[in-house]
Rosetta silent file (secondary structure, phi, psi, omega in degrees, C-alpha in Angstrom):
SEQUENCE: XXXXXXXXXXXXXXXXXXXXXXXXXXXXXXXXXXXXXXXXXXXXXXXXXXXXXXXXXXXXXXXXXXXXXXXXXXXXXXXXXXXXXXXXXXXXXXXXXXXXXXXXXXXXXXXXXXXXXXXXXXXXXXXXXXXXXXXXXXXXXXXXXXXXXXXXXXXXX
SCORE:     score description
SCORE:     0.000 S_00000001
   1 L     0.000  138.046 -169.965   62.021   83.669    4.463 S_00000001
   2 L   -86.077 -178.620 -163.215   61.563   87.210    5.324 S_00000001
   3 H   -84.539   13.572 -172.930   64.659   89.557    6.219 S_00000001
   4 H   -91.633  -31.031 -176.453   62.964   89.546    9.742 S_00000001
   5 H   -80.371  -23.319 -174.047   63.196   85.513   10.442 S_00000001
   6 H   -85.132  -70.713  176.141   66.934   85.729    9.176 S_00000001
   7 H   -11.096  -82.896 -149.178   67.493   88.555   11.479 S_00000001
   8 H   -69.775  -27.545 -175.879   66.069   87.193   14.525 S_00000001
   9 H   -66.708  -60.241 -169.176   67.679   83.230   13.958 S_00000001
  10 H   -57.789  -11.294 -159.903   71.004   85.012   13.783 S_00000001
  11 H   -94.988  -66.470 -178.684   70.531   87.375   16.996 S_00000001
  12 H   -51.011  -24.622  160.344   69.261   83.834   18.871 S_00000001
  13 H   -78.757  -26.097  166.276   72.578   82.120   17.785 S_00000001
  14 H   -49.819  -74.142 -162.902   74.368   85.227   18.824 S_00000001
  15 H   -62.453   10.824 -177.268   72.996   85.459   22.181 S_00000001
  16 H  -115.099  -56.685  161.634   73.371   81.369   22.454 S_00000001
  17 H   -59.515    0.141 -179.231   77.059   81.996   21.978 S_00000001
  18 H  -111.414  -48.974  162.397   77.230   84.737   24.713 S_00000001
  19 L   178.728 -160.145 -154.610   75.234   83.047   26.995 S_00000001
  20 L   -57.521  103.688 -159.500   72.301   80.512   28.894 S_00000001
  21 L   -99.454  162.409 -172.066   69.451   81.816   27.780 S_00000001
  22 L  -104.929  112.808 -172.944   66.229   81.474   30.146 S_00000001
  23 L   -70.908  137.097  153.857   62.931   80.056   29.190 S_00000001
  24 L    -1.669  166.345  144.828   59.496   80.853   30.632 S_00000001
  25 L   -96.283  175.537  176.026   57.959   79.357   33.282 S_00000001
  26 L   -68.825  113.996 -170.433   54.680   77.405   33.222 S_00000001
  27 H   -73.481  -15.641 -162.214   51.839   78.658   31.979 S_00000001
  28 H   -87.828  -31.192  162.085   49.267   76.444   32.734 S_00000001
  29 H   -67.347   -3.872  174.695   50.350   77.233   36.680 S_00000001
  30 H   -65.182  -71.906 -166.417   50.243   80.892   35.766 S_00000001
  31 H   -73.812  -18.408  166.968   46.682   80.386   34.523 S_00000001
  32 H   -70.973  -40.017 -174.677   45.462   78.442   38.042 S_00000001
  33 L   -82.781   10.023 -174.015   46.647   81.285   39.924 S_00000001
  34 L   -93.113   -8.413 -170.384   44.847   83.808   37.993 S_00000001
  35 L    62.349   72.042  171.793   41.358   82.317   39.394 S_00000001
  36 L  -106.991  175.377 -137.122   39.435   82.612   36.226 S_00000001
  37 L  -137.990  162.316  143.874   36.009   81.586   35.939 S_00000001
  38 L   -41.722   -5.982  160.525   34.183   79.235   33.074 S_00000001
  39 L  -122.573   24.826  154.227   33.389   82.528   31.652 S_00000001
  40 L   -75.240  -11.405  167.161   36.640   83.766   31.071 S_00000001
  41 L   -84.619  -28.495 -164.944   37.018   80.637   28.794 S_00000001
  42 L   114.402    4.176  174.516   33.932   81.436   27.387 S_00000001
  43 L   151.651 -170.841 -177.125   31.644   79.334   28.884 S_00000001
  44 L   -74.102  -28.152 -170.706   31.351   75.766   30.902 S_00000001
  45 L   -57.779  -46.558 -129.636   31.879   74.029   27.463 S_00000001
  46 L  -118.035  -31.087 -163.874   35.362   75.456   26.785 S_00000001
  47 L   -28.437  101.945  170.807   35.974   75.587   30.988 S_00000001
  48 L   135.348  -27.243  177.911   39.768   74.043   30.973 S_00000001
  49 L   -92.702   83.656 -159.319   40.941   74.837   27.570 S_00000001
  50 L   -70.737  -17.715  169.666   43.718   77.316   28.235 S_00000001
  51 L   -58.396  -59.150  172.549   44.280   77.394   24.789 S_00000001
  52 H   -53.676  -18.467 -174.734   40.780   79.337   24.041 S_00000001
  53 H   -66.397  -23.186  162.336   41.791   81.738   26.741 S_00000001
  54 H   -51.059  -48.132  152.391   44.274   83.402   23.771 S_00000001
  55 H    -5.732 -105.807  172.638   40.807   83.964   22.743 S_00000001
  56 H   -77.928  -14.464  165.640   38.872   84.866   25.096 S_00000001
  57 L  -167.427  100.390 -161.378   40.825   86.837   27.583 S_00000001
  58 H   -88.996  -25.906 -175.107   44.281   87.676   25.506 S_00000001
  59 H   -40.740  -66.783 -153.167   44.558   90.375   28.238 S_00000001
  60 H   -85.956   -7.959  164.049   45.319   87.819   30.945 S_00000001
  61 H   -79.014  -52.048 -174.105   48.069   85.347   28.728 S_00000001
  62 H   -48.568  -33.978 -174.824   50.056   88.846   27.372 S_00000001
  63 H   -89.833   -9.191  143.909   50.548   89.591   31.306 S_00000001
  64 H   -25.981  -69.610 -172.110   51.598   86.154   31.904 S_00000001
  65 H   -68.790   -1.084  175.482   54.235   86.513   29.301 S_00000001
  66 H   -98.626  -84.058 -142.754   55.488   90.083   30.620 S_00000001
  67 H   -23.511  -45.714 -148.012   55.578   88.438   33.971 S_00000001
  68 H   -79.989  -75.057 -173.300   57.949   86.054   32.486 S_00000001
  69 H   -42.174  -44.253 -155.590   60.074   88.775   30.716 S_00000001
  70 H   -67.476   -2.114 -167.794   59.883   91.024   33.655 S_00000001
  71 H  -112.645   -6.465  179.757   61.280   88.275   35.642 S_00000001
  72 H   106.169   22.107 -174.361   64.189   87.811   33.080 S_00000001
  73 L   -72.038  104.762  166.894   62.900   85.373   30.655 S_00000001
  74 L  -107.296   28.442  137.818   64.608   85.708   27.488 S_00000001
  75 L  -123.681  163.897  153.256   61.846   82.994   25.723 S_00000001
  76 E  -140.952  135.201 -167.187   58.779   82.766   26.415 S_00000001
  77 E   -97.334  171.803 -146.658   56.795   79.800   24.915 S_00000001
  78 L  -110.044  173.120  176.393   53.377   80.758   23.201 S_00000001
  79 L   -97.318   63.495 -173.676   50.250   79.395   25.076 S_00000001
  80 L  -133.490   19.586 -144.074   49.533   76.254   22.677 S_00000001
  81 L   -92.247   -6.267  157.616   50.752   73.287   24.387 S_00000001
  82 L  -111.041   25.988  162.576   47.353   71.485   23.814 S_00000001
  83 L   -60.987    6.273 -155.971   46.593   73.705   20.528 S_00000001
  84 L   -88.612  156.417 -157.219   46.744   70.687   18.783 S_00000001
  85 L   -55.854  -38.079  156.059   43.677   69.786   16.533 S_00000001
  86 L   -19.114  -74.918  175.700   43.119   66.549   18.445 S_00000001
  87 H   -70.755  -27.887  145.945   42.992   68.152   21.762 S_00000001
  88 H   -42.576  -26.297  179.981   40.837   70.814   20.889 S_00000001
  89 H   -67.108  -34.150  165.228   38.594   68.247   19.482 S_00000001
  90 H   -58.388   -8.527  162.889   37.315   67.526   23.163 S_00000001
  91 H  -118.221    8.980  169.719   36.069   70.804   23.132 S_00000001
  92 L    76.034   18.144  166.949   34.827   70.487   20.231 S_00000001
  93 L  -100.964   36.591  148.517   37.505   73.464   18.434 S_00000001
  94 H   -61.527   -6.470  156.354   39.164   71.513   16.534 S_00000001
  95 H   -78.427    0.494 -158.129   38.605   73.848   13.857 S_00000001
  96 H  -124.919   10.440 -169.464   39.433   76.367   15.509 S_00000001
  97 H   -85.173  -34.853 -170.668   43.226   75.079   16.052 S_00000001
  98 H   -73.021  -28.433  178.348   45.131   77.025   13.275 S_00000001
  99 H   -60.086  -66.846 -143.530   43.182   80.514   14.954 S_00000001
 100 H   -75.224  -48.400 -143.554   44.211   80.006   18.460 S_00000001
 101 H   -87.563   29.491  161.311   47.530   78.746   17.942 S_00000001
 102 H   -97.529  -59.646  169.310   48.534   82.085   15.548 S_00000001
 103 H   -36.463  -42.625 -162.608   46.643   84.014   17.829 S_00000001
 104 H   -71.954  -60.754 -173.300   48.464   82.596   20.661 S_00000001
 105 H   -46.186  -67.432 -171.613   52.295   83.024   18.798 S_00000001
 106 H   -38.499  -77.767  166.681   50.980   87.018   18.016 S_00000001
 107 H     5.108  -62.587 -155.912   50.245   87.167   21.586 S_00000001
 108 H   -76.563  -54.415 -173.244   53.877   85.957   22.726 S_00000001
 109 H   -59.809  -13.364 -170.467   55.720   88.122   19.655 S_00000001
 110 H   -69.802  -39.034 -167.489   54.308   91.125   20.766 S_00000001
 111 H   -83.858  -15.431  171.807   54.927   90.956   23.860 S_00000001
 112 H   -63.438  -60.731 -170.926   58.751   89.561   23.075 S_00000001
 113 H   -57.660  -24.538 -162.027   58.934   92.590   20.876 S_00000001
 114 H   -80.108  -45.284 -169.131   57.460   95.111   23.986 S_00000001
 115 H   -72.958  -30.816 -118.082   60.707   93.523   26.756 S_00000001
 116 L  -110.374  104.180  168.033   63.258   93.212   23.506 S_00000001
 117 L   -89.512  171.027 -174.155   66.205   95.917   23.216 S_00000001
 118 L   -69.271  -27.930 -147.949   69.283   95.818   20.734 S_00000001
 119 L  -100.534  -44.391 -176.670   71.354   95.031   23.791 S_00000001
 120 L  -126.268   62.126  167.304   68.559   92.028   25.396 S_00000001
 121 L   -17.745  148.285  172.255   66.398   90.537   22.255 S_00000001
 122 L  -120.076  166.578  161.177   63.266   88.247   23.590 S_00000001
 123 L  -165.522  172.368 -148.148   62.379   86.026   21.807 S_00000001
 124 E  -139.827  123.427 -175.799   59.457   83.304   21.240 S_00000001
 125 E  -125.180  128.850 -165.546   59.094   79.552   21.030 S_00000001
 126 L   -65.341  151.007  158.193   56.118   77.728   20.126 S_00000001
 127 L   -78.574   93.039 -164.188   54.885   75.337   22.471 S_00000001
 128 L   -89.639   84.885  148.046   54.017   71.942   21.052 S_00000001
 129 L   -69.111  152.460 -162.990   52.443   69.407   23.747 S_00000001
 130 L   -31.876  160.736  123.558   52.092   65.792   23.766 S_00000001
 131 L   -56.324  154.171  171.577   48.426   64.605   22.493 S_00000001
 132 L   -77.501   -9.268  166.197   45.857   63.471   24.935 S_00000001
 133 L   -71.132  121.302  172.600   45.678   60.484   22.993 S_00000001
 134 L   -58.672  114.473  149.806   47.572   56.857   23.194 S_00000001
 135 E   -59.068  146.032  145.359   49.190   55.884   20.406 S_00000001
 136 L   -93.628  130.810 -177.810   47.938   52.779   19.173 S_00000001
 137 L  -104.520  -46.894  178.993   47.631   49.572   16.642 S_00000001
 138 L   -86.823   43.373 -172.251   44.127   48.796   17.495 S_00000001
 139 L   123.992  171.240 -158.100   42.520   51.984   17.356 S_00000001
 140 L    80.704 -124.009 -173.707   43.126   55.504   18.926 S_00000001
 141 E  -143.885  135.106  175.220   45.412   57.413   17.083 S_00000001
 142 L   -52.764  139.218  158.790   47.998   56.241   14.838 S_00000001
 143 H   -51.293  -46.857  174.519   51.800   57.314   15.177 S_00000001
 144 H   -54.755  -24.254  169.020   51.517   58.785   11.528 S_00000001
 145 H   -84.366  -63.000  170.113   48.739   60.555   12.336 S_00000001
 146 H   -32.240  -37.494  174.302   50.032   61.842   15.749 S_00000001
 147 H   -70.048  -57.257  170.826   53.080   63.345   13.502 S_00000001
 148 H   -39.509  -81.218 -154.704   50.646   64.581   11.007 S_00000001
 149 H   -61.782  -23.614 -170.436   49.108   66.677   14.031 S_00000001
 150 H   -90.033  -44.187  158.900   52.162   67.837   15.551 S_00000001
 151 L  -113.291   74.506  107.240   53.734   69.339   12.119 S_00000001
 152 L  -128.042   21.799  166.869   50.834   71.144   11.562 S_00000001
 153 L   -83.366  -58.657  168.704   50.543   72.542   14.888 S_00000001
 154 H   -39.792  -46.758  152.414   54.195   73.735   14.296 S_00000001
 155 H    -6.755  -62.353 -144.103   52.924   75.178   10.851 S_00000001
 156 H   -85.408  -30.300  179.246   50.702   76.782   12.914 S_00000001
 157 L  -101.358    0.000    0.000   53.529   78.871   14.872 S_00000001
């Protein structure tokens, strides 16, 4: 572990003993009000998959997340909550899951690092969401496998 990750888990247990701290808002309502287009995803294929937009237009998730700070957010959650390889697979980027969701985490530290003073540290939490999939015994996707996807999307942050 670098001396940077010790650093910041003690300053987030500091500031968790001084006091509440305030998470983000929603991103995926963030990204409806921006109006974006199918080719801000990158085409009609990808249209929906807010996850490629760390991609494809990192410009409009970094001003999400300074909205967030600028509004007093001391997290902000990275823009992954369907990064997971599964869900990406409907767009046919499931290969493409370990990119976006690092991309997506840079994204969030940077911008944690841009709000973050000695006196009010940001700081950044990955966003894991459910699969779009039903677990299952006859078919679908196995709980062991759902867990399999889920720590390596956390890997992944």
């Amino acid at each position: 572990m670098s001396d940077i990750a010790i650093q910041t888990k003690t300053t987030i247990e500091q500031q968790l003993k001084k006091k509440i701290l305030i998470l983000d808002g929603a991103m995926g309502t963030m990204l409806q009000q921006a109006n974006l287009t199918a080719e801000d995803f990158g085409g009609e294929e990808y249209e929906g998959c807010n996850e490629m937009l760390t991609l494809t237009r990192p410009d409009v998730i970094r001003n999400i997340h300074e909205i967030y700070l600028e509004a007093g957010a001391d997290l902000i959650e990275t823009n992954t909550f369907g990064g997971a390889s599964i869900v990406l697979a409907e767009y046919d980027l499931q290969d493409r899951s370990r990119e976006i969701n690092m991309v997506a985490a840079k994204l969030a530290r940077e911008a944690a690092d841009k709000w973050s003073t000695p006196e009010w540290p940001r700081f950044v939490a990955g966003s894991i969401g459910p699969t779009t999939k039903t677990l299952s015994v006859t078919g679908g996707v196995t709980f062991e496998a759902d867990r399999y996807l889920l720590y390596t999307g956390a890997r992944s942050h």
